[in-house]
PyMOL CGO cylinders between C-alpha atoms (Angstrom):
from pymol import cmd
from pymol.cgo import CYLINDER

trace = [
    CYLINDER, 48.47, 4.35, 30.11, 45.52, 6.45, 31.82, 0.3, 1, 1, 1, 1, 1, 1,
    CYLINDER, 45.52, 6.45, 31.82, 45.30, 4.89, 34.83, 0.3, 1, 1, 1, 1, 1, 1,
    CYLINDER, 45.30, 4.89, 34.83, 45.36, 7.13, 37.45, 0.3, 1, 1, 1, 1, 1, 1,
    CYLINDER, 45.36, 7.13, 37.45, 44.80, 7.32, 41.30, 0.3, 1, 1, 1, 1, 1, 1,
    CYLINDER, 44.80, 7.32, 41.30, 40.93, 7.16, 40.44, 0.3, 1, 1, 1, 1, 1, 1,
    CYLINDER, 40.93, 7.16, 40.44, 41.18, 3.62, 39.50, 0.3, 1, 1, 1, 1, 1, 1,
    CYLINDER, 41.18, 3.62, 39.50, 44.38, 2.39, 41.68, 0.3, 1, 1, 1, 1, 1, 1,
    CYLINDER, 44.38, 2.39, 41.68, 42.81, 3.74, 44.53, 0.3, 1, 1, 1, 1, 1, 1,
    CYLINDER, 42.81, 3.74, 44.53, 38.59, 2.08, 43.73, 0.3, 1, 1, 1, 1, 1, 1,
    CYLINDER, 38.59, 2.08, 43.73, 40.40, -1.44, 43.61, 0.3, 1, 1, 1, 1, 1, 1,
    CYLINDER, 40.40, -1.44, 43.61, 42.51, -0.62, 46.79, 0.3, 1, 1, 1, 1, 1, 1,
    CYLINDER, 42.51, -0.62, 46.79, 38.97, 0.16, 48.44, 0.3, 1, 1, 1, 1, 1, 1,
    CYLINDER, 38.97, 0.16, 48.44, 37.38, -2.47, 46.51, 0.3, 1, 1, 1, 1, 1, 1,
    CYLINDER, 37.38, -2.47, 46.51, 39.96, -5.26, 47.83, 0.3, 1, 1, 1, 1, 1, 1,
    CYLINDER, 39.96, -5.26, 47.83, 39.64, -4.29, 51.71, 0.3, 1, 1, 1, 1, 1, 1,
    CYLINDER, 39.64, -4.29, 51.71, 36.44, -4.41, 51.31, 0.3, 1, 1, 1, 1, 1, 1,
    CYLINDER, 36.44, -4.41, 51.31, 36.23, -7.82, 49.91, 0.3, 1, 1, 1, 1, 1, 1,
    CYLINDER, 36.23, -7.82, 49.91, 38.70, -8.68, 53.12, 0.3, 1, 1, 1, 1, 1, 1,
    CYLINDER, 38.70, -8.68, 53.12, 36.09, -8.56, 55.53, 0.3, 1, 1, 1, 1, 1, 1,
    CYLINDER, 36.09, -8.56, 55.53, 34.82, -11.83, 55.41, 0.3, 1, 1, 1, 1, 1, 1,
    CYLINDER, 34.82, -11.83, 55.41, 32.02, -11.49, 58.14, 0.3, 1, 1, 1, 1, 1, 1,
    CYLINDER, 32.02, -11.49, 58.14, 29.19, -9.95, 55.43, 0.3, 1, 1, 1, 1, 1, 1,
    CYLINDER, 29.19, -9.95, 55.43, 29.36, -6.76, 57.69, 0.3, 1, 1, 1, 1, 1, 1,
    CYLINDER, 29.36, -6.76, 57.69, 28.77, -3.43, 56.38, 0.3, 1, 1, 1, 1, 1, 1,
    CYLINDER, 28.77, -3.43, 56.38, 32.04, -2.01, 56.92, 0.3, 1, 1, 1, 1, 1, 1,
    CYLINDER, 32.04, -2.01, 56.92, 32.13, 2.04, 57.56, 0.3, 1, 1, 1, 1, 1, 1,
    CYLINDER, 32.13, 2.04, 57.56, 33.52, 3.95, 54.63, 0.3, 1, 1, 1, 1, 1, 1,
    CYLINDER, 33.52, 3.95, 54.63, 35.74, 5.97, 57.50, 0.3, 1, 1, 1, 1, 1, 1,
    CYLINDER, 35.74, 5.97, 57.50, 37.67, 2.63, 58.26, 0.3, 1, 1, 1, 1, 1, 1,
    CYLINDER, 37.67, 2.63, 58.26, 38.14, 1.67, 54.64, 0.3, 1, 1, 1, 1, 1, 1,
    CYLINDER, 38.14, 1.67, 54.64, 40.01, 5.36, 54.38, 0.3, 1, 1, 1, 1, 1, 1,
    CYLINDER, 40.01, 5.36, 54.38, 42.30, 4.96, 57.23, 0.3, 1, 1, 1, 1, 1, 1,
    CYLINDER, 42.30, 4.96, 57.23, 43.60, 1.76, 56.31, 0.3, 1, 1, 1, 1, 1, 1,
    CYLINDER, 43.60, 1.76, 56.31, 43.98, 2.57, 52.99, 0.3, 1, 1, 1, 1, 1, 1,
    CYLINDER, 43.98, 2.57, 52.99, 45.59, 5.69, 53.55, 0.3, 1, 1, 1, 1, 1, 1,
    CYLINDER, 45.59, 5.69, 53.55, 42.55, 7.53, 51.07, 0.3, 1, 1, 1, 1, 1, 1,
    CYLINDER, 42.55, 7.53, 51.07, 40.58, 10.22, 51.49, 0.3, 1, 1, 1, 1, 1, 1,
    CYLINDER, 40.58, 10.22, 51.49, 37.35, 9.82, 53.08, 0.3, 1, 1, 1, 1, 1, 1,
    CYLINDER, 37.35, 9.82, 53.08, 35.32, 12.30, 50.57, 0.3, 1, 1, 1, 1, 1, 1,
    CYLINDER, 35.32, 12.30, 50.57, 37.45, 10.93, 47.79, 0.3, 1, 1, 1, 1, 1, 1,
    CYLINDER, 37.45, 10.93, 47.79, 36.25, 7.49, 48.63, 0.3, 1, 1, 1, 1, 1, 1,
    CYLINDER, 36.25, 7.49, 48.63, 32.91, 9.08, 48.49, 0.3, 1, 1, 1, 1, 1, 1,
    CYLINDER, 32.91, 9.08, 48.49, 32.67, 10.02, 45.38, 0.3, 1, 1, 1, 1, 1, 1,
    CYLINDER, 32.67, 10.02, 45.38, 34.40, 6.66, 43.56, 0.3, 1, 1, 1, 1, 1, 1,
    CYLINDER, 34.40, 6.66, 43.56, 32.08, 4.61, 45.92, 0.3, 1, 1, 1, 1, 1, 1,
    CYLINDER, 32.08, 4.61, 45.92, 28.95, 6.41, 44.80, 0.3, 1, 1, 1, 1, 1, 1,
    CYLINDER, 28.95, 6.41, 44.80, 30.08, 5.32, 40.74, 0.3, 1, 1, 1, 1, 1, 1,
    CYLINDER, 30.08, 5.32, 40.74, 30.89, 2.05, 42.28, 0.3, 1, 1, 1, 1, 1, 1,
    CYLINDER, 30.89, 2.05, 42.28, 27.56, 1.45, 43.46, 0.3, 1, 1, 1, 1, 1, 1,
    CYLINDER, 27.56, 1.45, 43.46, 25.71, 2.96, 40.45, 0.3, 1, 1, 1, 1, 1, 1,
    CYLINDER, 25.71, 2.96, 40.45, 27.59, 0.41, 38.83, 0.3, 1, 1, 1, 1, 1, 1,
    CYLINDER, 27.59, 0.41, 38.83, 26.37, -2.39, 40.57, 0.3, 1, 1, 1, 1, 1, 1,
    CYLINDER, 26.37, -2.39, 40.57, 29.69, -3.44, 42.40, 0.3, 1, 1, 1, 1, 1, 1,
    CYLINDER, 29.69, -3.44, 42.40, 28.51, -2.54, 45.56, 0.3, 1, 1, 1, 1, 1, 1,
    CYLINDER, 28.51, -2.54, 45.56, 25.83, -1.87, 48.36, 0.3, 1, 1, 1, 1, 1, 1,
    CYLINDER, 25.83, -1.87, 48.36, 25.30, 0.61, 50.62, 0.3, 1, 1, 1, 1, 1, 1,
    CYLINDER, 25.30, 0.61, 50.62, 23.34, 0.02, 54.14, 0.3, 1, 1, 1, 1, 1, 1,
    CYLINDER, 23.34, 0.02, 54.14, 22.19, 3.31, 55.78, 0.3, 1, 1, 1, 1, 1, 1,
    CYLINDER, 22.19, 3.31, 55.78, 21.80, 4.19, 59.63, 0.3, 1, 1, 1, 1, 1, 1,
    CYLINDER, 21.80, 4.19, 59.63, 23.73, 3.01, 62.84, 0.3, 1, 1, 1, 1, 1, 1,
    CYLINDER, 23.73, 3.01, 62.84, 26.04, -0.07, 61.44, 0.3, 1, 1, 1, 1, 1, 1,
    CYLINDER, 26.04, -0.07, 61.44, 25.77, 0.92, 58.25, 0.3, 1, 1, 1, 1, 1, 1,
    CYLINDER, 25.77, 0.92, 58.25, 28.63, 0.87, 55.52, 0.3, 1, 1, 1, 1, 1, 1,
    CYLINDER, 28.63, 0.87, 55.52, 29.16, -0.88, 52.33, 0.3, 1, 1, 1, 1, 1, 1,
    CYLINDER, 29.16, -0.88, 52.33, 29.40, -4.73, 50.99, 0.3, 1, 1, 1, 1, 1, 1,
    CYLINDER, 29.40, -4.73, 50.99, 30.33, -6.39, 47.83, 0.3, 1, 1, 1, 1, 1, 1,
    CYLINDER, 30.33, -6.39, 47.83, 27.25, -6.71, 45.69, 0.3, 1, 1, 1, 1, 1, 1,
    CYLINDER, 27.25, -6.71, 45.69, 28.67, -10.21, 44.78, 0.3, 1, 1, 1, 1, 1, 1,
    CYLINDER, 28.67, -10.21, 44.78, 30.94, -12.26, 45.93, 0.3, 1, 1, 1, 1, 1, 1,
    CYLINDER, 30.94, -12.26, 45.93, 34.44, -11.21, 44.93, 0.3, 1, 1, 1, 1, 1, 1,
    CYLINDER, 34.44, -11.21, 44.93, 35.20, -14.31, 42.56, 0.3, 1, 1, 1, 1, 1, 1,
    CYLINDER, 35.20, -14.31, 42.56, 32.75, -12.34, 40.44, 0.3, 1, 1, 1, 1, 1, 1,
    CYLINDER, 32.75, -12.34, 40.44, 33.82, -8.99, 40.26, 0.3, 1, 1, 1, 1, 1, 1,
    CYLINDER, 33.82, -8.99, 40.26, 37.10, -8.73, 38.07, 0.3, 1, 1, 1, 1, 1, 1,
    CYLINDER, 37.10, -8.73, 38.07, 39.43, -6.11, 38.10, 0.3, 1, 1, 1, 1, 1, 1,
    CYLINDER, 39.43, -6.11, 38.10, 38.85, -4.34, 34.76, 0.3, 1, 1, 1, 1, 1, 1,
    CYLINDER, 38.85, -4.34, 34.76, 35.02, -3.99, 36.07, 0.3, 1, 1, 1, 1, 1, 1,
    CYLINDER, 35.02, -3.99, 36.07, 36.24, -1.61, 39.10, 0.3, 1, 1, 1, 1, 1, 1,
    CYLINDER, 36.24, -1.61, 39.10, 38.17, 0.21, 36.97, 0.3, 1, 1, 1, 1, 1, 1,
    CYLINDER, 38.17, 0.21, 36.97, 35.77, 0.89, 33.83, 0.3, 1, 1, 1, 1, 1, 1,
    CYLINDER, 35.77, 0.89, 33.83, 33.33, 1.56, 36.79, 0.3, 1, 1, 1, 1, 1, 1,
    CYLINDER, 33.33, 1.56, 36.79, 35.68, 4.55, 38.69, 0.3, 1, 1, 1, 1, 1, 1,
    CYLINDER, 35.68, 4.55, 38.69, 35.46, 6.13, 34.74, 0.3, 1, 1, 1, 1, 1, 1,
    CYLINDER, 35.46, 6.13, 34.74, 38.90, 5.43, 34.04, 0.3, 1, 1, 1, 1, 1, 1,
    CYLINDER, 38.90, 5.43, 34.04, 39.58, 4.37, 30.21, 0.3, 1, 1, 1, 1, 1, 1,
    CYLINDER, 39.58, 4.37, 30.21, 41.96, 1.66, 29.77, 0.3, 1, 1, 1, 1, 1, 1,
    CYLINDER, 41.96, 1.66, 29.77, 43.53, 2.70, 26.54, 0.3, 1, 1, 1, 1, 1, 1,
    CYLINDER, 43.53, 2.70, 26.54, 47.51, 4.12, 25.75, 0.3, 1, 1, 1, 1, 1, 1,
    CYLINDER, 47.51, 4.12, 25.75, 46.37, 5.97, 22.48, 0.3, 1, 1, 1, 1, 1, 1,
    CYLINDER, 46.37, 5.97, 22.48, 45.97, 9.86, 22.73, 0.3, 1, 1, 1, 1, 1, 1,
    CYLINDER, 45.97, 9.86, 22.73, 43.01, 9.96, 20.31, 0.3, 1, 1, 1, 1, 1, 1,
    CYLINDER, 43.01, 9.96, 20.31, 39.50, 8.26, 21.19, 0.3, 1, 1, 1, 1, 1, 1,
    CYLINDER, 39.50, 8.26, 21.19, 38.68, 4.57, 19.50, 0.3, 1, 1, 1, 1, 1, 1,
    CYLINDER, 38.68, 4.57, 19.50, 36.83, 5.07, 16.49, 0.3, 1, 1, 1, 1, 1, 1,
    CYLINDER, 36.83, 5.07, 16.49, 37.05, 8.89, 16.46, 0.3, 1, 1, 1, 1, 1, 1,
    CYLINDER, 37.05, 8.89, 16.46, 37.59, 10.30, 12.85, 0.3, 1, 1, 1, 1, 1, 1,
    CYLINDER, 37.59, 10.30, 12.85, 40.04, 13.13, 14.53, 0.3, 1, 1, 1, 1, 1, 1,
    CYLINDER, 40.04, 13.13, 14.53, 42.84, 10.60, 14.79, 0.3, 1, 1, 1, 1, 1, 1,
    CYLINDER, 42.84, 10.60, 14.79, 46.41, 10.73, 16.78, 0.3, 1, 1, 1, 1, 1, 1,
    CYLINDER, 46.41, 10.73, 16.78, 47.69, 13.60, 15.12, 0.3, 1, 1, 1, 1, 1, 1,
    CYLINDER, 47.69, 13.60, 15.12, 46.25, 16.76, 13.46, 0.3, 1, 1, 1, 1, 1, 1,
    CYLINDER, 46.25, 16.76, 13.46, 45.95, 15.73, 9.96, 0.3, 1, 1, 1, 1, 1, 1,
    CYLINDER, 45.95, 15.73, 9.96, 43.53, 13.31, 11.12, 0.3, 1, 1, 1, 1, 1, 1,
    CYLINDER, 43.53, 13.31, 11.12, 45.55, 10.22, 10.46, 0.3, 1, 1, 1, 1, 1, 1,
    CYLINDER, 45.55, 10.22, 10.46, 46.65, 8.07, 12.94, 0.3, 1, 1, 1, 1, 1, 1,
    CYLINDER, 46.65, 8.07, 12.94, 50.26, 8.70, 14.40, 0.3, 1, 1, 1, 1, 1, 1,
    CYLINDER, 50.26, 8.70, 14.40, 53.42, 5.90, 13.75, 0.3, 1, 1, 1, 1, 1, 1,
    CYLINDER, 53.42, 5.90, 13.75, 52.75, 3.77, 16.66, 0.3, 1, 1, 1, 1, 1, 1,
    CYLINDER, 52.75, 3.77, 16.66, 49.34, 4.11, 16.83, 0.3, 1, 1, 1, 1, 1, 1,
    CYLINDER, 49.34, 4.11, 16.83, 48.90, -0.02, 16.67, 0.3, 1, 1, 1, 1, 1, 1,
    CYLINDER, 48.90, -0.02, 16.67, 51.58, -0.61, 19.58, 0.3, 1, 1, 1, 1, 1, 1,
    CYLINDER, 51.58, -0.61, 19.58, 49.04, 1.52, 21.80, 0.3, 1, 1, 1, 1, 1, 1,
    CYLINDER, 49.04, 1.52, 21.80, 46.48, 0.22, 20.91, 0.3, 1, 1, 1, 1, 1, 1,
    CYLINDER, 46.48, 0.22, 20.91, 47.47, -3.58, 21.27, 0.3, 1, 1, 1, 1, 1, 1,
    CYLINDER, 47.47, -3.58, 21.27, 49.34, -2.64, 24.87, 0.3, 1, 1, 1, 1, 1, 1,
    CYLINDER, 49.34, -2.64, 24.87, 45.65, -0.99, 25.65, 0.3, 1, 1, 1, 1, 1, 1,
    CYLINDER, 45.65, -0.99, 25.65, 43.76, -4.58, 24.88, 0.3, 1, 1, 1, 1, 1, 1,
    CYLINDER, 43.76, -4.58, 24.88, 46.20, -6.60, 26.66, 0.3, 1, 1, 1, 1, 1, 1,
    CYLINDER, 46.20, -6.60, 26.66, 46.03, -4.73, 29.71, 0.3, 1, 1, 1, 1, 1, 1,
    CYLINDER, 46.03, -4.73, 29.71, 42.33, -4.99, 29.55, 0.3, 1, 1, 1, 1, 1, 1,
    CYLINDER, 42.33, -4.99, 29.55, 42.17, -8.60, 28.93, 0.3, 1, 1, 1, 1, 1, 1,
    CYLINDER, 42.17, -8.60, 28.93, 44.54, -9.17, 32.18, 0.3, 1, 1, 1, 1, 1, 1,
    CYLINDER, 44.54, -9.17, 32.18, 42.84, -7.18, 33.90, 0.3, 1, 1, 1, 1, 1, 1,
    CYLINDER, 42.84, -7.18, 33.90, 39.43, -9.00, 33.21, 0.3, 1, 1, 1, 1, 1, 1,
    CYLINDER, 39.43, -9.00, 33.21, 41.37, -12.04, 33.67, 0.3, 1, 1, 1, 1, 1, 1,
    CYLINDER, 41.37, -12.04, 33.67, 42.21, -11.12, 37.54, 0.3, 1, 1, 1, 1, 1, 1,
    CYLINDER, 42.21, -11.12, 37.54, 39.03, -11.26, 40.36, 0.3, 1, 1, 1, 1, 1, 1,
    CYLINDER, 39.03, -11.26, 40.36, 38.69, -9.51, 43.57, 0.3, 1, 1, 1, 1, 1, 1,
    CYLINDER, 38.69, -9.51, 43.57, 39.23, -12.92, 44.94, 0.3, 1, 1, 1, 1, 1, 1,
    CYLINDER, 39.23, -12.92, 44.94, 42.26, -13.16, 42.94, 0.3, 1, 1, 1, 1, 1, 1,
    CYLINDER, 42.26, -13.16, 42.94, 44.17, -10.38, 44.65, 0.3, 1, 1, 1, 1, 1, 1,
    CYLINDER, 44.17, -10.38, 44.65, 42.75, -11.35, 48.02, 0.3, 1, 1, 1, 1, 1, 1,
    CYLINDER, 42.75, -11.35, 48.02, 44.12, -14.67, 47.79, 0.3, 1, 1, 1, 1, 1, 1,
    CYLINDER, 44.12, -14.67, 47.79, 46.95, -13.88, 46.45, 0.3, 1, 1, 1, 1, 1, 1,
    CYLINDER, 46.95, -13.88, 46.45, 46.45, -15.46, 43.51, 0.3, 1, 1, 1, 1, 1, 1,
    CYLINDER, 46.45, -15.46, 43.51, 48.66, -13.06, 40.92, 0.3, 1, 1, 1, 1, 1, 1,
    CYLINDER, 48.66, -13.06, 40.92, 51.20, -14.28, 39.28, 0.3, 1, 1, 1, 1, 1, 1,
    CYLINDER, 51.20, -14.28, 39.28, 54.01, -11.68, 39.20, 0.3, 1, 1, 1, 1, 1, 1,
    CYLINDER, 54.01, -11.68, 39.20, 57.27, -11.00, 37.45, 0.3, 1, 1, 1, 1, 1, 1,
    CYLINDER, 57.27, -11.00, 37.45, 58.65, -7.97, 39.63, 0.3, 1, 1, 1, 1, 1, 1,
    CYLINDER, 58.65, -7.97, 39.63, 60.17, -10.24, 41.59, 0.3, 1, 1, 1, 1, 1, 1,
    CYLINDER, 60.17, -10.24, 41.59, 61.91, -11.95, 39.69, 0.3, 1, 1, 1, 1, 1, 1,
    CYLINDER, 61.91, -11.95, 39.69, 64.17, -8.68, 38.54, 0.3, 1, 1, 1, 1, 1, 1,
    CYLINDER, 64.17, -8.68, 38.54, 65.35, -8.15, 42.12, 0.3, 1, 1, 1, 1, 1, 1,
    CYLINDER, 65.35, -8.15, 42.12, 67.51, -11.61, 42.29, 0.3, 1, 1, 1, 1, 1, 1,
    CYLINDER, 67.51, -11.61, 42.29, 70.55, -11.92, 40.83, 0.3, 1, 1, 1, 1, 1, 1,
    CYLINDER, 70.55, -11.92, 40.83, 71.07, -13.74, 38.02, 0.3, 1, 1, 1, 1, 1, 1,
    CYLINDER, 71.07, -13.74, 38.02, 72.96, -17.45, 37.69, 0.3, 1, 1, 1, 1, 1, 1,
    CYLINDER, 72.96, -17.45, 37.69, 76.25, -16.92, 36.67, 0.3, 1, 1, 1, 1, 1, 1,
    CYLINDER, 76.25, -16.92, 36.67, 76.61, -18.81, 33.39, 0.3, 1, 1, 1, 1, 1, 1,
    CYLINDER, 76.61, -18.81, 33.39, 78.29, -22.38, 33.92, 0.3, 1, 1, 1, 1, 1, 1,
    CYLINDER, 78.29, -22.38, 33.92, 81.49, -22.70, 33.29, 0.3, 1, 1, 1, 1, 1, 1,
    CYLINDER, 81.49, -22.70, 33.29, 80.24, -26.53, 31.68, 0.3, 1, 1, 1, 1, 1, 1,
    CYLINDER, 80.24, -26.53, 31.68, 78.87, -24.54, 28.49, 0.3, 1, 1, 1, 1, 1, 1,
    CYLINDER, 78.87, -24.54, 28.49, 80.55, -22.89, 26.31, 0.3, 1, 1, 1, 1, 1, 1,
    CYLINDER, 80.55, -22.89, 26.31, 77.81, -20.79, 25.88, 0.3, 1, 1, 1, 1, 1, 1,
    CYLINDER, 77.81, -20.79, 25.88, 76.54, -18.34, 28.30, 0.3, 1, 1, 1, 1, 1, 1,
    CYLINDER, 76.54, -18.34, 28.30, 73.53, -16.96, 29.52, 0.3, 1, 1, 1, 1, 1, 1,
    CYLINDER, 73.53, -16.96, 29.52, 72.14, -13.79, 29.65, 0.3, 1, 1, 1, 1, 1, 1,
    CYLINDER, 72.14, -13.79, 29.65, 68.24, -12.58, 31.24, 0.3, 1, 1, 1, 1, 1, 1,
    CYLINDER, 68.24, -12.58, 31.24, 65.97, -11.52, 28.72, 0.3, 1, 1, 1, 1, 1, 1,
    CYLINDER, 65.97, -11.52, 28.72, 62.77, -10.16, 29.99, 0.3, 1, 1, 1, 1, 1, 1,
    CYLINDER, 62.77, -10.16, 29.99, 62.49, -12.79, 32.75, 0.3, 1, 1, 1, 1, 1, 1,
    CYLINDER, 62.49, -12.79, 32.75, 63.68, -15.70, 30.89, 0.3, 1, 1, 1, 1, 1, 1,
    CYLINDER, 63.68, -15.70, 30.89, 67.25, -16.91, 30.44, 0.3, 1, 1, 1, 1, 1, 1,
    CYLINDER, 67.25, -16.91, 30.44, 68.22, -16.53, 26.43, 0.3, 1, 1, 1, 1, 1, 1,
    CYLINDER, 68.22, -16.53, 26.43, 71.79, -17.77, 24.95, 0.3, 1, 1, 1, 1, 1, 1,
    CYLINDER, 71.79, -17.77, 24.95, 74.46, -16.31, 22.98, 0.3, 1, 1, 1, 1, 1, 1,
    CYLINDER, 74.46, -16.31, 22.98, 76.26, -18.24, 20.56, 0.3, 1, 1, 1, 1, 1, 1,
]
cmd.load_cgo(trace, "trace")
């Protein structure tokens, strides 16, 4: 996946911003520091936020930058397209007659990519600004760090984790 600190860090910026709930302009500066980012980097992913429509700038003594919209409307996968980062696992470019590999076919798990690529795109669409602020994600990772129920000793089956769900051996 292509998704690098470009587009990590515009939704990091994107979701502080969306934090401030008094419809301030809030100073780029204060954005950086408590995001840990780069003021000038900020800078630059702001200005192709903006161009995008995502946000707006006020200039002069209190000025900043504000959520064009509220955040319920601005989904994830907008930020990101938005910072120029491609959502896509292939190595050769959609619809481009070069291909994956250099007989200009298509390499052996071309398909896999390329279906990873769309589902990370549609859950990303799927997920507001509001989403994240709210805490509204529904996450796995957590799961993983428990331990797992030891199989009971009423079956004589047991139990093993599969990918975050319990599966049984016969």
């Amino acid at each position: 996946m292509k998704l690098t600190t470009k587009g990590r860090y515009a939704v990091m910026a994107m979701v502080d911003l969306a934090t401030c709930v008094d419809d301030k302009p809030v100073a780029l500066s204060d954005i950086a520091d408590r995001q840990e980012i780069s003021q000038s980097y900020l800078e630059q992913l702001f200005a192709k936020l903006r161009r995008c429509g995502l946000l707006d700038s006020v200039r002069g003594p209190g000025g900043g930058y504000m959520l064009s919209r509220p955040a319920a409307e601005i989904r994830i996968s907008d930020i990101i397209l938005a910072a120029d980062e491609p959502l896509k696992a292939t190595r050769c470019h959609t619809g481009s007659p070069q291909g994956c590999i250099g007989n200009r076919g298509r390499c052996l798990t071309h398909d896999l990519w390329e279906e990873l690529s769309q589902q990370v795109h549609l859950y990303l669409s799927s997920v507001t600004l509001d989403d994240v602020v709210n805490k509204r994600i529904i996450g796995t990772a957590g799961r993983f760090n428990a331990q797992p129920a030891a199989p009971s000793i009423e079956t004589p089956q047991a139990a093993t984790l599969v990918g975050g769900s319990v599966a049984e051996r016969v």
